[in-house]
C-alpha positions as CSV (number, residue, x, y, z in Angstrom):
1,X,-5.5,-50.7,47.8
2,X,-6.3,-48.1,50.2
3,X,-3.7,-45.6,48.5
4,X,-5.5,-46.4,45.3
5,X,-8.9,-45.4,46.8
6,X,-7.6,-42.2,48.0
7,X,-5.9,-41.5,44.8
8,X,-9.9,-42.2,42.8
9,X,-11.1,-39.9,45.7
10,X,-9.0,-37.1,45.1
11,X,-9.2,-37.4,41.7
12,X,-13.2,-37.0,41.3
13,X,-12.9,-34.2,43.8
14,X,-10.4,-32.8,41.4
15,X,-12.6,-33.6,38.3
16,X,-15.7,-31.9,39.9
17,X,-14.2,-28.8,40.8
18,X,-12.4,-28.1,37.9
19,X,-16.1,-29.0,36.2
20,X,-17.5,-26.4,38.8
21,X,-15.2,-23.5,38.2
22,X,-16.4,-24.0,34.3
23,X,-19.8,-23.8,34.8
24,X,-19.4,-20.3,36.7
25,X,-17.4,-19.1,34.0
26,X,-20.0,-20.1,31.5
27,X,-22.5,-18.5,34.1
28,X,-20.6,-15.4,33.8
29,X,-19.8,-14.8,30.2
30,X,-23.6,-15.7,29.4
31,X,-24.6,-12.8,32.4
32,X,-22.2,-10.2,31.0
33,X,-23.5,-11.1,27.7
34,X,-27.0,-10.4,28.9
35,X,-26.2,-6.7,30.6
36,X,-24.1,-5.8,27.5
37,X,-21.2,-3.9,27.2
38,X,-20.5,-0.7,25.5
39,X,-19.2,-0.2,22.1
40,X,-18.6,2.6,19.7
41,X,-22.1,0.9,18.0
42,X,-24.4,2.1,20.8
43,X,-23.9,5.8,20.1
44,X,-25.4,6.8,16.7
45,X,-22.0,8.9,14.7
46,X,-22.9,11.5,12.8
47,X,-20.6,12.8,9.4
48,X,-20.3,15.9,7.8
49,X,-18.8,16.1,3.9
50,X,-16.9,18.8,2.8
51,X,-14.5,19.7,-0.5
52,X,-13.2,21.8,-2.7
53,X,-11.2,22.4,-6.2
54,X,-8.9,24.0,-7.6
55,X,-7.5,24.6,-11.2
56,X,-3.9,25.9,-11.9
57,X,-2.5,26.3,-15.5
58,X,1.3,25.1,-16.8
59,X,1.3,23.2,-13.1
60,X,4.6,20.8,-13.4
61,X,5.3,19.6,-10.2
62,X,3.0,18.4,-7.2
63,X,3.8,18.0,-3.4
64,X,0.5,16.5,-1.7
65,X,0.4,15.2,1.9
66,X,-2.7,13.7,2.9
67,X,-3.5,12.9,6.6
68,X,-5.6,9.8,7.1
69,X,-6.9,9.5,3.4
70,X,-6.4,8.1,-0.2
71,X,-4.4,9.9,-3.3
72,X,-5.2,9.2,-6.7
73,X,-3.2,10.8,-9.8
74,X,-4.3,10.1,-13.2
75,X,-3.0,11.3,-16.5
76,X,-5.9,13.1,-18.4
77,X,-4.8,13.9,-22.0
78,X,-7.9,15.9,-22.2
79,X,-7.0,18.0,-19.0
80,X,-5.9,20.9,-20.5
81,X,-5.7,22.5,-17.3
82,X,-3.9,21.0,-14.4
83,X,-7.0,19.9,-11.9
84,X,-7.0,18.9,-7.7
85,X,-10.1,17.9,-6.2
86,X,-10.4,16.8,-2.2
87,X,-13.6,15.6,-0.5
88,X,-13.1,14.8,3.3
89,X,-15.3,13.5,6.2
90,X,-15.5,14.7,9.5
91,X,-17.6,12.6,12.0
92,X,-19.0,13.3,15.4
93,X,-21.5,12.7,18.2
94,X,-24.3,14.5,16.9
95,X,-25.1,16.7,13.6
96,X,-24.1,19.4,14.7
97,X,-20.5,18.3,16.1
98,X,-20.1,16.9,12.8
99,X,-21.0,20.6,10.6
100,X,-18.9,22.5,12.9
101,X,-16.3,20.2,12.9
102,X,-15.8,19.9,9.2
103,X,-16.7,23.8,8.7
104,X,-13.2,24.1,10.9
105,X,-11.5,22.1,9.1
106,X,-11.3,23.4,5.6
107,X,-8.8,26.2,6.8
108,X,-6.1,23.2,7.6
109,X,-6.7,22.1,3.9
110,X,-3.5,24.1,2.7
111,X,-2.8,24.6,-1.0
112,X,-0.3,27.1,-2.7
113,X,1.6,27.5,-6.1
114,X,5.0,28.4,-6.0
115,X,7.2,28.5,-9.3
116,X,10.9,27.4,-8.7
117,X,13.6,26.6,-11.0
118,X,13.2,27.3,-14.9
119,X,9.5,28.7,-13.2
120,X,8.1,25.5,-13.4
121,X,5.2,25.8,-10.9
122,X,4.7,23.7,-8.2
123,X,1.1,22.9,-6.6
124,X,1.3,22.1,-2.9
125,X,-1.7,20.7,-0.9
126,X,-1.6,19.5,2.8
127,X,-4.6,17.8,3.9
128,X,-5.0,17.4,7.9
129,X,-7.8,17.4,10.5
130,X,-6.9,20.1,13.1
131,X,-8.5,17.3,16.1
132,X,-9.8,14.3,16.1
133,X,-13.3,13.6,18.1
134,X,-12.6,11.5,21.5
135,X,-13.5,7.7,20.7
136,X,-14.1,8.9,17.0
137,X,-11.4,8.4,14.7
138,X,-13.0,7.9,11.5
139,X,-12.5,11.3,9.4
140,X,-11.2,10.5,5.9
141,X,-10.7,12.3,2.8
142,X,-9.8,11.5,-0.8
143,X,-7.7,13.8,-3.1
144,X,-7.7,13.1,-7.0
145,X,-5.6,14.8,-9.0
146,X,-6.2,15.0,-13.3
147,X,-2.9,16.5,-15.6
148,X,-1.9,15.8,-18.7
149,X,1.9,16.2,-18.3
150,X,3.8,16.0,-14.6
151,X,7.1,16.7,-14.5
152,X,7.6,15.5,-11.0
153,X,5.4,13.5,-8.6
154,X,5.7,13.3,-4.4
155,X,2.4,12.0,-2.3
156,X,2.2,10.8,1.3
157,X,-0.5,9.9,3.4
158,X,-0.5,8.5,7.1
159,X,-3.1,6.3,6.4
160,X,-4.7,5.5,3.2
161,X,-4.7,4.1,-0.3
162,X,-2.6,5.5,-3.1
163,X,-2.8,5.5,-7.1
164,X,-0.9,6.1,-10.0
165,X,-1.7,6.2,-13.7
166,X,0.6,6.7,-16.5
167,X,2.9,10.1,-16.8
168,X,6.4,10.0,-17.3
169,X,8.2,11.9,-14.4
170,X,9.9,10.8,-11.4
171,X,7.3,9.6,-8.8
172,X,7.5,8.9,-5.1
173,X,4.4,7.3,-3.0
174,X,4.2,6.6,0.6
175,X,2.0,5.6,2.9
176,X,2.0,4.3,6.6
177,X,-1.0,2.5,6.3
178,X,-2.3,1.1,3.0
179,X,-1.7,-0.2,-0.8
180,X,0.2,1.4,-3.6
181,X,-0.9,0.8,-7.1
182,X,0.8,2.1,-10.2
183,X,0.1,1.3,-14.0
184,X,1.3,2.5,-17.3
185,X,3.9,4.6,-15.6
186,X,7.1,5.7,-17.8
187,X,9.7,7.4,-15.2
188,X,11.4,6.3,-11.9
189,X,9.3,4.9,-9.0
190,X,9.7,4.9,-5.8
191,X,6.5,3.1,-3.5
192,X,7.2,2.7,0.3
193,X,4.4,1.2,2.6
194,X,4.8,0.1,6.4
195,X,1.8,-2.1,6.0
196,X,0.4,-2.6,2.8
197,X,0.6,-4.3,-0.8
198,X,2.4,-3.0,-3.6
199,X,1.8,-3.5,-7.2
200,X,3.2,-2.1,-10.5
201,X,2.0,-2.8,-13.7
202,X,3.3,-2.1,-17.1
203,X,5.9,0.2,-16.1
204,X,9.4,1.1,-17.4
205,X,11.1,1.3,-14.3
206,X,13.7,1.9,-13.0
207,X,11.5,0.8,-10.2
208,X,12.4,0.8,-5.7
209,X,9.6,-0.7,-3.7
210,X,9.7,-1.4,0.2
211,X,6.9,-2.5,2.4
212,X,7.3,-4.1,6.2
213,X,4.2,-6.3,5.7
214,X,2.7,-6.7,2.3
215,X,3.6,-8.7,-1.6
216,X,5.0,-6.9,-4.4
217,X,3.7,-7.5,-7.8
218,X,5.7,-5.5,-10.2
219,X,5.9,-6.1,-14.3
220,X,8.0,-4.4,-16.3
221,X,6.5,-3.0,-19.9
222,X,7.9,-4.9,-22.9
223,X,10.8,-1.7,-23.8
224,X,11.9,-1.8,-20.0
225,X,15.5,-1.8,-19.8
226,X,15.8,-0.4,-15.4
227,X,17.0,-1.7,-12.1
228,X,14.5,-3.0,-9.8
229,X,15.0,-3.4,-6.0
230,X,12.3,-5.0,-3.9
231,X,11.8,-5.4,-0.5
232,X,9.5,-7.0,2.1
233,X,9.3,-8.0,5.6
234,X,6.8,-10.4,5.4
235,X,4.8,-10.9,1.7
236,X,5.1,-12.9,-1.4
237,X,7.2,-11.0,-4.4
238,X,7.1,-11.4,-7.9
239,X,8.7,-9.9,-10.7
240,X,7.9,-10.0,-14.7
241,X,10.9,-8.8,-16.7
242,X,10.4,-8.9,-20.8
243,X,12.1,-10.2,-23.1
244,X,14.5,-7.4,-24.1
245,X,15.4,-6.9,-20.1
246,X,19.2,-8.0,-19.9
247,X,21.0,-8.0,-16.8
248,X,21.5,-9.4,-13.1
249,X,18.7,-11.1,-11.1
250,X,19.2,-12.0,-6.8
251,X,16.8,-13.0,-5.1
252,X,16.6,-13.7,-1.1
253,X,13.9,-15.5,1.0
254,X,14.5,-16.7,4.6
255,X,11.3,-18.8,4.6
256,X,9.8,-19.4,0.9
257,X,10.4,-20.8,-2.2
258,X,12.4,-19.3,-5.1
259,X,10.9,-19.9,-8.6
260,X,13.0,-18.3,-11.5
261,X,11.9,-19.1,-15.1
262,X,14.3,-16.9,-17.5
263,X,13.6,-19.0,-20.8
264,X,16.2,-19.8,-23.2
265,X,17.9,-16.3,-22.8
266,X,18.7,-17.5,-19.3
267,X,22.5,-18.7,-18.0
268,X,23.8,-19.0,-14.5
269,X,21.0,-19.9,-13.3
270,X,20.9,-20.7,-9.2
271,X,18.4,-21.6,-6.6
272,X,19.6,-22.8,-3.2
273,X,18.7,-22.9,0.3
274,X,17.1,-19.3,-0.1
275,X,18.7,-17.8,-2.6
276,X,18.6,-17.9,-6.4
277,X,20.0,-15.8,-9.2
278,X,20.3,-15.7,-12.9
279,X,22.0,-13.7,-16.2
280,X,19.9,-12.5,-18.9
281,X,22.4,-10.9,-21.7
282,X,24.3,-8.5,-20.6
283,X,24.4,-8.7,-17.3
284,X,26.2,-5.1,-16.5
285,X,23.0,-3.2,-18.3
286,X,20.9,-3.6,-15.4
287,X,20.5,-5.4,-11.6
288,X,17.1,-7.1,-10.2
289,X,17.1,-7.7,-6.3
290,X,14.4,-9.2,-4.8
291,X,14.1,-10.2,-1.1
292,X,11.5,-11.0,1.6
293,X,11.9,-12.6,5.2
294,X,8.9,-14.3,5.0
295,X,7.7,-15.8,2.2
296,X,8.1,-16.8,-2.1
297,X,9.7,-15.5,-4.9
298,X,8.9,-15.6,-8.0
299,X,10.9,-13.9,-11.5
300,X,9.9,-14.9,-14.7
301,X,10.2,-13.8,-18.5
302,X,7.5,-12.9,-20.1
303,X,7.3,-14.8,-23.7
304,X,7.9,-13.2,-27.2
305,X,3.6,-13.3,-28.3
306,X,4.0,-14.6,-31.8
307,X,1.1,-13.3,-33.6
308,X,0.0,-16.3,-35.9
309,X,-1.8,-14.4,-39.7
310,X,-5.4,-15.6,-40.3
């Protein structure tokens, strides 16, 4: 009995401190709450916006690196002339900072025009702050680019958002940091992101895209006959083929589902424990491979759209 009494005894002593240290910590966090600490809030930032344009006739190939911004190419059949416009941001401590800052910067905005082989010209533009503020590290910029025929297509940024509309040419996007989104593109893709979604639509392929974290959405335009090869780290995939796509499908998860829907045109078809494959036609004409570490995978056929007469 008297063991038991001790025991109770050491327990409440137990139980009250333990209540005791959380009272001071409650104490504390509601003090330091009180004082305040400081954040990038309590000091007003100012911004400065700068840009420029230029216009470049029979322009066929373009080479634009972009430092902390977004790209965005669109085919303009009414561009007549081959157009680049850039807008950036520089931000500081005070007005001032911020004026001189981007007044310094424009110089570091590089652009040239060099003509290679068969003198197809090529416009070059390197976008890049010369410094970066201390505890600011907000400058952006935004480059958009109209043509009506590209014969060739290379962006990067470090950090930003890039687009593609239509054209025909070979293209290559990357980004560190941040989505690619094509549409109604004709020629060869290539879309790599470290962190960020990718998405193709309407496209004729043949198609790569590879991001670390991020889905893939990618559809294939209804006379698409390409390889596609799809990669992610951790993301969702999924892949529309049409009707008239024959070839090879493999897909790979290591923690997902695998849905594959290939229709009637469909044989061999095979989903188990993280992988699944299928043949549609002729399965030497072209190869699908689709795989992801963590997370689903989906392929499907888009239907034949039977167009009923009124």
């Amino acid at each position: 009995m008297q063991l038991q009494f001790q025991n109770n005894r050491v327990g409440k002593v137990a139980e009250a401190t333990c209540r005791n240290f959380l009272l001071f910590i409650l104490a504390s966090v509601f003090v330091f709450a009180m004082v305040g600490c400081p954040t990038s809030t309590t000091t007003p930032v100012y911004s400065a916006v700068r840009g420029f344009s230029v216009k470049y006739p029979n322009v066929k190939l373009i080479l634009v690196t972009c430092q902390n911004g977004d790209i965005e190419i669109i085919q303009d059949p009414s561009a007549v002339i081959f157009e680049a416009k850039t807008e950036f941001k520089c931000s500081a401590q005070t007005q001032v900072e911020a004026d001189k800052y981007a007044d310094s910067t424009l110089p570091y905005f590089e652009t040239e025009i060099t003509q290679g082989d068969e003198l197809k010209t090529r416009y070059e533009l390197n976008g890049k702050f010369p410094y970066a503020i201390p505890s600011i590290n907000i400058d952006i910029q935004k480059i958009t680019i109209r043509a009506a025929t590209l014969e060739g297509i290379n962006v990067q940024t470090s950090n930003g958002k890039l687009s593609l509309v239509g054209f025909t040419c070979p293209a290559t996007l990357q980004t560190s940091s941040g989505g690619i989104h094509v549409k109604g593109h004709s020629g060869s893709i290539t879309m790599k992101s470290s962190n960020g979604a990718l998405e193709a639509t309407d496209i004729n392929g043949p198609v790569i895209a590879e991001t670390f974290t991020g889905l893939i959405n990618v559809s294939l335009n209804a006379t698409a006959q390409a390889n596609v090869d799809l990669l992610t780290f951790n993301g969702m995939i999924s892949l529309e083929l049409p009707q008239t796509w024959q070839g090879s499908v493999q897909a790979v998860t290591d923690r997902g589902s695998i849905v594959i829907d290939g229709g009637s045109k469909a044989s061999d078809i095979v989903v188990n424990d993280g992988r699944g494959s299928m043949t549609l036609g002729d399965a030497t004409k072209s190869k699908a491979t689709l795989k992801t570490s963590n997370g689903g995978v989906t392929v499907k056929v888009n239907p034949t759209v039977v167009i009923l007469p009124h």
